[in-house]
BAFIDREN-993488 format. One line per field, with one value per residue (C-alpha): x, y, z; residue number from 0. Coordinates in steps of 0.05 Angstrom, whole numbers. Example, Ala and Ser with C-alpha at 12.3 -4.5 7.8 and 13.67 -1.06 7.14 Angstrom:
BEGIN
u: c(246	273)
v: c(-90	-21)
w: c(156	143)
k: c(0	1)
END
This chain:
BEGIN
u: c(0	27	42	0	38	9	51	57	104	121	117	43	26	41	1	-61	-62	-50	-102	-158	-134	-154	-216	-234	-220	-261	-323	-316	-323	-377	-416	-406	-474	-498	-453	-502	-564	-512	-488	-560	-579	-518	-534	-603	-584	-533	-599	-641	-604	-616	-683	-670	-629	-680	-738	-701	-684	-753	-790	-746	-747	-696	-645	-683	-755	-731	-704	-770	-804	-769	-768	-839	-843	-797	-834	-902	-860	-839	-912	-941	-901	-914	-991	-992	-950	-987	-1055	-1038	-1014	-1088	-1124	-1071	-1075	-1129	-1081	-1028	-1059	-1079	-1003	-967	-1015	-1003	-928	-930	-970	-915	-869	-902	-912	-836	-817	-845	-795	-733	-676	-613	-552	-481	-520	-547	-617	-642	-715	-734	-778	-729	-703	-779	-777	-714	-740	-810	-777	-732	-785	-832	-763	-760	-833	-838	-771	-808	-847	-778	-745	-803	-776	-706	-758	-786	-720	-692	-757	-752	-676	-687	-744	-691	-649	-700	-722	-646	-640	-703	-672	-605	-633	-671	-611	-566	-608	-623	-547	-506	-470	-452	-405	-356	-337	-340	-285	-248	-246	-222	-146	-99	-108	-52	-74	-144	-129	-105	-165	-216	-190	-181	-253	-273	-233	-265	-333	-317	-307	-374	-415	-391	-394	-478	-479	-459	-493	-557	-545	-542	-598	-633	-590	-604	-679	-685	-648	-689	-756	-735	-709	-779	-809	-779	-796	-861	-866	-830	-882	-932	-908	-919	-839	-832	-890	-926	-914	-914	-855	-808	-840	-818	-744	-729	-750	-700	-641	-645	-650	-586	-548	-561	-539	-476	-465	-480	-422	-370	-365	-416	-387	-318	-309	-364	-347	-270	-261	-303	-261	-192	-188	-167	-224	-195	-181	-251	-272	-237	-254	-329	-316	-276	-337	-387	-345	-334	-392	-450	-492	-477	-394	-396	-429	-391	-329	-303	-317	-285	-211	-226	-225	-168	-129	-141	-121	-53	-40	-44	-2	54	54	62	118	158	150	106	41	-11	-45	-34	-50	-107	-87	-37	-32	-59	-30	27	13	-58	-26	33	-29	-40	28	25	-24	9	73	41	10	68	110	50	50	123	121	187	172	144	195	159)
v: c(0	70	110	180	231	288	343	372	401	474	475	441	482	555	524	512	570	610	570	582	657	668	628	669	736	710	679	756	791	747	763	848	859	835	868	922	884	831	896	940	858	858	926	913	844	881	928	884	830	860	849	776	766	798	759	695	724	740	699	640	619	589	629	604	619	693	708	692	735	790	785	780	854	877	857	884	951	954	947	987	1052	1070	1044	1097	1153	1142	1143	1211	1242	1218	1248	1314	1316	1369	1417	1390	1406	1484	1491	1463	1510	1566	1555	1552	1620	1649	1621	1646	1717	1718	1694	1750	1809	1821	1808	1857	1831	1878	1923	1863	1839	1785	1752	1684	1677	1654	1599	1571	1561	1527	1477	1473	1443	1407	1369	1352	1324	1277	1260	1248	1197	1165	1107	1094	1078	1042	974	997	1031	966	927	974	964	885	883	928	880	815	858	876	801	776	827	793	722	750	782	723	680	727	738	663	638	706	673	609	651	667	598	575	625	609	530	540	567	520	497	540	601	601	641	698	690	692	757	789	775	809	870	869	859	918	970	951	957	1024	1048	1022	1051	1135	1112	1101	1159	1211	1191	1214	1274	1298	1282	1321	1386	1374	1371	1431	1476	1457	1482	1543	1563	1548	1593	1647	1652	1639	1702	1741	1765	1744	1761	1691	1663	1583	1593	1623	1576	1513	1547	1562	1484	1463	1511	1485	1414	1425	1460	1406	1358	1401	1396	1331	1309	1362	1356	1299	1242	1254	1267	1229	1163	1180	1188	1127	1091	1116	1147	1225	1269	1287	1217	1204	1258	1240	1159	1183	1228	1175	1120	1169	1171	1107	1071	1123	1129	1053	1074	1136	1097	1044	1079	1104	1027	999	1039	1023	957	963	990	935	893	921	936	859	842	895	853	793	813	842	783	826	808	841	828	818	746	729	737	783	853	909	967	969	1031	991	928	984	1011	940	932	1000	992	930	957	1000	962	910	973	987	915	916	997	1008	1065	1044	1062	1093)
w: c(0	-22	46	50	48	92	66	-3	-45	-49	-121	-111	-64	-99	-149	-110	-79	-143	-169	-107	-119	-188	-174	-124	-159	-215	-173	-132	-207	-226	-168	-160	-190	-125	-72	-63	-50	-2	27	47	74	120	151	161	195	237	258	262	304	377	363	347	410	450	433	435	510	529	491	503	417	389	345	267	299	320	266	224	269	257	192	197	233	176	113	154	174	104	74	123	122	49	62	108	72	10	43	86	7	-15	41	38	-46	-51	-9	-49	-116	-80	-64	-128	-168	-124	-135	-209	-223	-170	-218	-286	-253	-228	-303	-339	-292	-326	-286	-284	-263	-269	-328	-363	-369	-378	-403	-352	-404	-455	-401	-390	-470	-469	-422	-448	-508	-470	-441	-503	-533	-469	-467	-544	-521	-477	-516	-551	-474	-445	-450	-420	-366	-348	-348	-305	-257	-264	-249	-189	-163	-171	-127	-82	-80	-65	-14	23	14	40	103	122	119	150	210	220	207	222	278	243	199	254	276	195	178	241	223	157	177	216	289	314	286	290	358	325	264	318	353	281	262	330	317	244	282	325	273	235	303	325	245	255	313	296	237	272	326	265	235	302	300	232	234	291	263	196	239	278	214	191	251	254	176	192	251	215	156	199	241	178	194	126	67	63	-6	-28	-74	-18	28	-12	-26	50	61	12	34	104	87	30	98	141	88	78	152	155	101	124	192	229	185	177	253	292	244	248	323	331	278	292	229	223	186	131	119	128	81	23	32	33	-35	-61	-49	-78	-132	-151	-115	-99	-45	-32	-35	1	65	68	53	123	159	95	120	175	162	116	181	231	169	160	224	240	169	202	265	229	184	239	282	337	379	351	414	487	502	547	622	601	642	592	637	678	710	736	766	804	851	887	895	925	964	986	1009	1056	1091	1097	1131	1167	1209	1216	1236	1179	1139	1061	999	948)
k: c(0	1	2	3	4	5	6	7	8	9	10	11	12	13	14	15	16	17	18	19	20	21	22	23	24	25	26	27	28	29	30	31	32	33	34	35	36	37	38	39	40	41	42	43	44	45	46	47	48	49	50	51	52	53	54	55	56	57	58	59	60	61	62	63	64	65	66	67	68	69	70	71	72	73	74	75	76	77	78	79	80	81	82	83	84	85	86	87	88	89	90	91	92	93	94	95	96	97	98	99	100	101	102	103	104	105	106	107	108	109	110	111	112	113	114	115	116	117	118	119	120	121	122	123	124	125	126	127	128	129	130	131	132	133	134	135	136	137	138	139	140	141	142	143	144	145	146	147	148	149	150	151	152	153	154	155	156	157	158	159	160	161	162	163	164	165	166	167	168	169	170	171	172	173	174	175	176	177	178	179	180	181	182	183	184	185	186	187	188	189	190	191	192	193	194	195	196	197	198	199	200	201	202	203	204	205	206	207	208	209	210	211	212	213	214	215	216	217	218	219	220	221	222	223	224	225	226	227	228	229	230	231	232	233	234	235	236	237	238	239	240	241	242	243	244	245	246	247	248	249	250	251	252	253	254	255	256	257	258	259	260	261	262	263	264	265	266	267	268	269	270	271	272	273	274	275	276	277	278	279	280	281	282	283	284	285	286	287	288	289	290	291	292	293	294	295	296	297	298	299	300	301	302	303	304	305	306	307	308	309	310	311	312	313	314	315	316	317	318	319	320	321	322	323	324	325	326	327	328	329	330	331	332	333	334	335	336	337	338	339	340	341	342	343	344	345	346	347	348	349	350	351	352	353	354	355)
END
C-alpha cells in the first residue's frame, strides 16, 4: 500500500493557492452585481439582530424561529409605512394640488420680470422656452425607452427580491459565519483569526452605531429647521408666499446635508473609527465617486477595516504580537497601585517606613 503523504510540495502548493486565488477573484467579479443588494442585507441584519437576541431572551425561541419573526415585523414595517405615507398624500392631495398651483402662477408671474444683473438683463422667459422644449423632446422619447424603463424596474425587483432572501438567511445563520471562517485556517492560528474577526466585528458595530445615532440627530435638526420656517411665515416676519415657502425648506434641508457630510461624518465616524477626518472625508468622496450612495457609506468602515487589516499584516511581518494574550496585564501603571497599596501596609505591620 502506497504511504499518505500528509505534506505537499512547495511547487504544488504555490500552485493551489494560485489556483484558489484566481478562482476566487473570478467567482468575486462574477458576483459584484450583487454586492449592493448583499451589502443593504448585511446592515439591516446588523440592525435588526438585537431584536433577534432579545426575543429569543424574552421569549425564550430558538435562534431560526426569532429570526422569522423579525423578519416577519420587517416585511409588515416595510408594507405598512408606504400604506400609510401614501394614504396621508391621498387624504392631503387636494391641499397638495392648492399649493403646487399656487407655486406655479408664482413662478409664471416671477418669469415674466426682467432680471438685471451687473448692467445686463435678462428675459426668464427665454429659459422657461428652453426647457419647455426640453421636455416635449423627453416626453416624445419616452415610448422609444419604455422597455429599457421596465427592465430597469424588473432588475431592481430581482435585487429587491435577493436582498429579502439574504436578510432572512443572514439573520437566521449570522452567527454560524464566525466559527465557519475560524475552522477553515490551521489549528494553531485560528487564535489569532478569531481575535481578528472580532476587531473586524468591532469596527462595523460602532460604524452602525454613529450611523444610527445621526440619523436621530439629523432628523431632529431637519424637523426643527422645519419648525422654525413654519413659525417664521406663519409670524408674517416674512410676506407669506408658497414659492419662498418651498425654497427656505429646501435651503435648510441642503445646509443640514452640507453639515451633515462636512463635519458629522468625517469626525463622529472618524473618532469612533480611529481614522483622522480628513481621511474620512476624502474615503467618503472617493466611495461616492466610484460607488454612490452605496460607496460613500460604506467607505469610512471599509478603511477602517483596511487599518485593523494592516496593522495585524505589520505585526506579522515584523514578528510582533498584535495582541496581548489572554491573562496578560494590559496596563502596567494599573497592576503598580496593588502593589502600592500592598507595600504600605506591609510597613505598616512591621512599623518600617514604606519606599515609594
Amino acid at each position: 500500500m502506497t504511504p499518505f503523504s500528509r505534506r505537499l510540495g512547495e511547487t504544488t502548493r504555490f500552485i493551489l493557492v494560485a489556483v484558489g486565488l484566481t478562482a476566487a477573484v473570478g467567482l468575486l467579479i462574477a458576483l459584484w452585481p450583487l454586492l449592493p443588494a448583499l451589502s443593504i442585507a448585511a446592515v439591516l441584519a446588523y440592525f435588526l439582530d438585537p431584536l433577534v437576541r432579545v426575543l429569543m431572551h424574552r421569549l425564550k425561541l430558538s435562534r431560526p424561529w426569532a429570526a422569522r419573526l423579525t423578519f416577519f415585523l420587517f416585511l409588515l414595517a416595510l408594507i405598512t409605512v408606504p400604506a400609510l405615507v401614501g394614504t396621508l398624500a391621498v387624504n392631503r392631495l387636494d391641499d397638495l394640488i392648492a399649493v403646487v398651483q399656487a407655486t406655479v402662477g408664482d413662478l409664471r408671474q416671477w418669469m415674466t420680470r426682467p432680471i438685471g444683473l451687473l448692467g445686463f438683463r435678462f428675459q426668464p422667459e427665454q429659459f422657461v422656452e428652453t426647457f419647455e422644449s426640453l421636455l416635449r423632446d423627453t416626453l416624445a422619447d419616452l415610448p422609444g425607452t419604455s422597455l429599457n424603463v421596465l427592465s430597469s424596474v424588473t432588475t431592481n425587483l430581482l435585487w429587491g427580491v435577493v436582498a429579502l432572501v439574504a436578510l432572512y438567511y443572514f439573520l437566521k445563520d449570522g452567527p454560524a459565519l464566525k466559527p465557519w471562517l475560524v475552522g477553515l485556517a490551521p489549528p494553531g492560528q485560528r487564535a489569532e483569526l478569531r481575535r481578528l474577526i472580532e476587531e473586524v466585528d468591532a469596527v462595523w458595530s460602532r460604524f452602525l452605531r454613529v450611523q444610527l445615532l445621526m440619523f436621530f440627530v439629523l432628523g431632529f435638526l431637519m424637523a426643527l429647521g422645519t419648525l422654525i420656517v413654519l413659525l417664521i411665515f406663519r409670524s408674517d416676519i416674512v410676506p407669506w408666499s408658497p414659492l419662498g415657502f418651498i425654497l427656505s425648506l429646501i435651503l435648510v434641508y441642503a445646509a443640514l446635508q452640507q453639515v451633515d457630510n462636512l463635519y458629522m461624518r468625517p469626525h463622529l465616524l472618524g473618532r469612533r473609527l480611529h481614522l483622522h477626518p480628513g481621511v474620512a472625508f476624502v474615503g467618503m468622496t472617493g466611495g461616492l465617486m466610484l460607488g454612490g450612495f452605496l460607496g460613500a457609506l460604506f467607505a469610512v468602515p471599509f478603511l477602517a477595516t483596511l487599518k485593523v487589516l494592516g496593522y495585524y499584516v505589520r505585526c506579522k511581518l515584523s514578528g510582533q504580537r498584535p495582541w496581548p494574550e489572554e491573562g496578560e496585564a494590559e496596563d502596567t501603571e494599573e497592576d503598580e497601585i496593588p502593589q502600592q497599596q500592598e507595600r504600605e501596609e506591609q510597613a505598616l505591620a512591621t512599623g518600617s517606613p514604606s519606599r515609594g
